[in-house]
C-alpha positions in Angstrom: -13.4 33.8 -41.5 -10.3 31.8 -41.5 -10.9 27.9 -39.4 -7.9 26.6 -37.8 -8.7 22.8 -39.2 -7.6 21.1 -36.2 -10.8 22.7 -34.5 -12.8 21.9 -37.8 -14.9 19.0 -36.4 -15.5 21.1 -33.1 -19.6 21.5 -32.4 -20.1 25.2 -30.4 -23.0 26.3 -28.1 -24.6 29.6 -27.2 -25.5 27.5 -24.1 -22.9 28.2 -20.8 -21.2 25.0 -19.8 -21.1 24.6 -16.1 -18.1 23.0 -14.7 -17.8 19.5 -13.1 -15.6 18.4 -10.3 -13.5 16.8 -13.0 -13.3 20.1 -15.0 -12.5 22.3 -12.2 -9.7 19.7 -10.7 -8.2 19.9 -14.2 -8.1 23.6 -14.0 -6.4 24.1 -11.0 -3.8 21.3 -11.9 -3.4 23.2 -15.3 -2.8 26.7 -14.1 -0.6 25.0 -11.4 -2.9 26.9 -8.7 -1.9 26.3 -4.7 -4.5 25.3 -2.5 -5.3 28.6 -1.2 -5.4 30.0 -4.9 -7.5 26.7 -5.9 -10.1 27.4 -2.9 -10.5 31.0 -3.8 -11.4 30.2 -7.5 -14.0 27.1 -6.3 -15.1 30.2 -3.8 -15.6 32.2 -6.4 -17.2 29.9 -9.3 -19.1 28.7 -7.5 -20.9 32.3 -6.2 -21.0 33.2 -10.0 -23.3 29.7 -10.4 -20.7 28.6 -12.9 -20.5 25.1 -11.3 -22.8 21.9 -11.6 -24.5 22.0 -8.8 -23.4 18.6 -7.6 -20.1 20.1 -7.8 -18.2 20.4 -4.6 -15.2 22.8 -3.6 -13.3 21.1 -1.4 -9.4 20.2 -0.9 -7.4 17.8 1.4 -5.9 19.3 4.2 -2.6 18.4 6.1 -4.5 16.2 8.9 -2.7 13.4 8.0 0.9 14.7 8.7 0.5 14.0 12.5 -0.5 10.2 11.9 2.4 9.6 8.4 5.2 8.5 10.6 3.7 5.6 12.2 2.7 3.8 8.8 4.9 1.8 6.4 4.3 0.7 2.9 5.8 -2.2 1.2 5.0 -4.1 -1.9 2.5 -1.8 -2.4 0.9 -2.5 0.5 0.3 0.4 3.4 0.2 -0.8 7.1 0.3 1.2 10.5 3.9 -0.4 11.7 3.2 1.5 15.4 0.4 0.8 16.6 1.1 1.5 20.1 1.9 5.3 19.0 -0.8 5.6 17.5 -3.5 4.7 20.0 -1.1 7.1 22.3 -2.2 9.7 20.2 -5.6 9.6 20.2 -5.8 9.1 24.0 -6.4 5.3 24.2 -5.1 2.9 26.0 -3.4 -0.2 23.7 -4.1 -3.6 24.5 -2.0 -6.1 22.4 -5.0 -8.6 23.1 -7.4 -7.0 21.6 
């Protein structure tokens, strides 16, 4: 059997290794997966019991995009700039006093 010595130090199981949050984020960044793509294969592991079962299949969604214009970020810091807008949005009334 010919070893490949970069893997020579490598320890191998019989024993299945169920996936983490941490592996399965790194497998959809890896294989460059969409969100769709990535929700079908968390769908899927996770029906085949090949996840922890702590592990969670879930993704952000685009909630936010609605909300993105009326924040500003400077220095590093993030700050909702309109306030006003934003309470307009959500059906309540602004009171500067408040």
């Amino acid at each position: 059997m010919d070893c490949d010595p970069t893997f020579a130090g490598a320890s191998y199981s019989n024993e299945p290794h169920l996936l983490t949050q941490g592996d399965l984020s790194d497998i959809v960044r890896d294989l460059n997966l969409s969100k769709k793509q990535a929700e079908i294969l968390g769908s899927r592991l996770k029906g085949w019991n090949l996840l922890r079962q702590d592990t969670k299949v879930c993704f952000y969604r685009g909630r936010h995009e609605e909300y993105k214009d009326f924040f500003s970020r400077e220095d590093g810091v993030v700050f909702c700039s309109h306030v006003s807008s934003v309470m307009e949005v959500l059906g309540h009334e602004f009171n500067p006093d408040q």
